[in-house]
C-alpha positions in Angstrom: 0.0 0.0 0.0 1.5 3.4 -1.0 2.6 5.4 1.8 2.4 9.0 0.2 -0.4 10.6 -2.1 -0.2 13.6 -4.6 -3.1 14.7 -6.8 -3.2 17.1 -9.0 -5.8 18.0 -11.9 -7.1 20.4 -15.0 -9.4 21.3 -17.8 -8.4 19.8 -21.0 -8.1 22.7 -23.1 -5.9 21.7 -25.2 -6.1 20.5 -29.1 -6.9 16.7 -29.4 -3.6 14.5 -29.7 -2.1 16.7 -27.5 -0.1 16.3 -23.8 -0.5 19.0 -21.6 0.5 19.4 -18.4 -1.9 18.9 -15.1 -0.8 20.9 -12.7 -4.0 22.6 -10.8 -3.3 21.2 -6.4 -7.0 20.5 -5.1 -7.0 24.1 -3.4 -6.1 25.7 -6.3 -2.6 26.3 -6.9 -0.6 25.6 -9.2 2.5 22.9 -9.1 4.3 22.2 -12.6 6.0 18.7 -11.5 5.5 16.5 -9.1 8.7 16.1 -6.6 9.7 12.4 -5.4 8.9 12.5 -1.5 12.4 11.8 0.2 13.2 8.0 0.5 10.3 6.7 -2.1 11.1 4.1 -4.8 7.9 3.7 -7.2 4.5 4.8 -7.7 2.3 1.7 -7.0 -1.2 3.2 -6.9 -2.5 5.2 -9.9 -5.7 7.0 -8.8 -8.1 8.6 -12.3 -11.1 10.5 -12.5 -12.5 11.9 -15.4 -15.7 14.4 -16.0 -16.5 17.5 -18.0 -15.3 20.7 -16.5 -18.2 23.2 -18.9 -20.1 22.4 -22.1 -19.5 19.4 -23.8 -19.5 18.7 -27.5 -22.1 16.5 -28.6 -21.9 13.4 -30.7 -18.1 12.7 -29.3 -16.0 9.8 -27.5 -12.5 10.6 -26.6 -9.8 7.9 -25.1 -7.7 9.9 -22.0 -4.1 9.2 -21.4 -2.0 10.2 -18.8 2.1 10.3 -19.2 4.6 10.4 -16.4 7.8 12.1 -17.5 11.0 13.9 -15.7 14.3 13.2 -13.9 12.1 11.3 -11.4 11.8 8.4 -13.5 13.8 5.6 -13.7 12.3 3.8 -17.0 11.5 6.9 -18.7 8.1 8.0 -20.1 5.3 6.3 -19.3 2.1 6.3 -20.1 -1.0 5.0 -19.0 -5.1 4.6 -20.3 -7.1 6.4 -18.2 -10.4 5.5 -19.4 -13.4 7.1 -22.0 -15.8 10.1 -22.0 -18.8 10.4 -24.9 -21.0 12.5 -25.0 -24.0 12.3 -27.7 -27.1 14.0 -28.7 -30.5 12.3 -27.9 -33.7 13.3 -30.0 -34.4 16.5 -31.3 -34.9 18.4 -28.3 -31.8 20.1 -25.6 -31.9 18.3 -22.8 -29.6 18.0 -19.5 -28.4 14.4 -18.4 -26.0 13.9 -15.3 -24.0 11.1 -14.6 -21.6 10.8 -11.7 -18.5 8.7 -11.8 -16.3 7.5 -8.8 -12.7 8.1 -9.0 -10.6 4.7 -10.5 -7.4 2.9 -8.6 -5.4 0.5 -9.5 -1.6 -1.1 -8.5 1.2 0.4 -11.0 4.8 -1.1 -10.5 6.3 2.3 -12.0 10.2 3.2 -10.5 10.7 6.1 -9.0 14.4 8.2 -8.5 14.5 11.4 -6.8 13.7 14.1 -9.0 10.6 15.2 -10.5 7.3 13.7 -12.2 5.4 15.8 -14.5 2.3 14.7 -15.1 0.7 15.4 -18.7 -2.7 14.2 -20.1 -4.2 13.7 -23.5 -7.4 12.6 -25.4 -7.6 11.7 -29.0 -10.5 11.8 -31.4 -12.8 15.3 -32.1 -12.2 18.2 -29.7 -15.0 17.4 -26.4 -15.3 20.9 -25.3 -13.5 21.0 -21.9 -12.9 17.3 -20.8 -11.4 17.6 -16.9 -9.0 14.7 -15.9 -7.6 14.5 -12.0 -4.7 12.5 -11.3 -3.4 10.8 -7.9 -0.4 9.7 -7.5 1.0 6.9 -4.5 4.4 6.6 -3.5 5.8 4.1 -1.5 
């Protein structure tokens, strides 16, 4: 069981088959890499939530990815599937639908140094609107 969390998260803002960097600390501020906590060798819990941060393009299904990059890795790049979001019209009238999603875990075996992570995400297909992707991070 990992001994030390970090999340961080953003809006998806960026064009589709893109990595961009999520960086926004649940109170707000700001943190551009993630720095390996003193005496930690791997990440062996990756923690994902998706959801849309806005309006959504209709009649679109994007695939998320997350990479891990920096002088905190030992293997290099890596990147993981962080699941799907689609989003599609029904009949002819505007409508509102919600759908809640609980945050995703599951074990990683990914080596750690000490040095930084920076933590990037991307989705591929047609531009969503503004897709928001939240990223947790478990050291041990």
């Amino acid at each position: 069981m990992a001994k030390y969390y970090v999340t961080v998260g953003d809006a998806m803002t960026q064009a589709a088959n893109t990595f961009a960097g999520v960086q926004t600390l649940p109170d707000g501020g700001t943190l551009s890499s993630v720095k390996v906590p003193p005496d930690m060798k791997k990440i062996s819990v990756l923690g994902t939530a998706l959801t849309w941060d806005g309006q959504a393009t209709i009649d679109t299904g994007n695939n998320f990815t997350i990479q891990l990059s920096g002088t905190g890795m030992v293997d290099g790049i890596q990147e993981f599937n962080i699941g799907a979001l689609f989003n599609d019209e029904v009949g002819t009238s505007v409508g509102m639908s919600f759908d809640a999603q609980h945050a995703n875990y599951r074990n990683v075996d990914v080596n750690v140094k000490p040095g930084e992570i920076v933590v990037s995400a991307a989705y591929d297909g047609t531009d969503p609107g503004s897709p928001f992707c939240v990223v947790t991070l478990g050291f041990e």
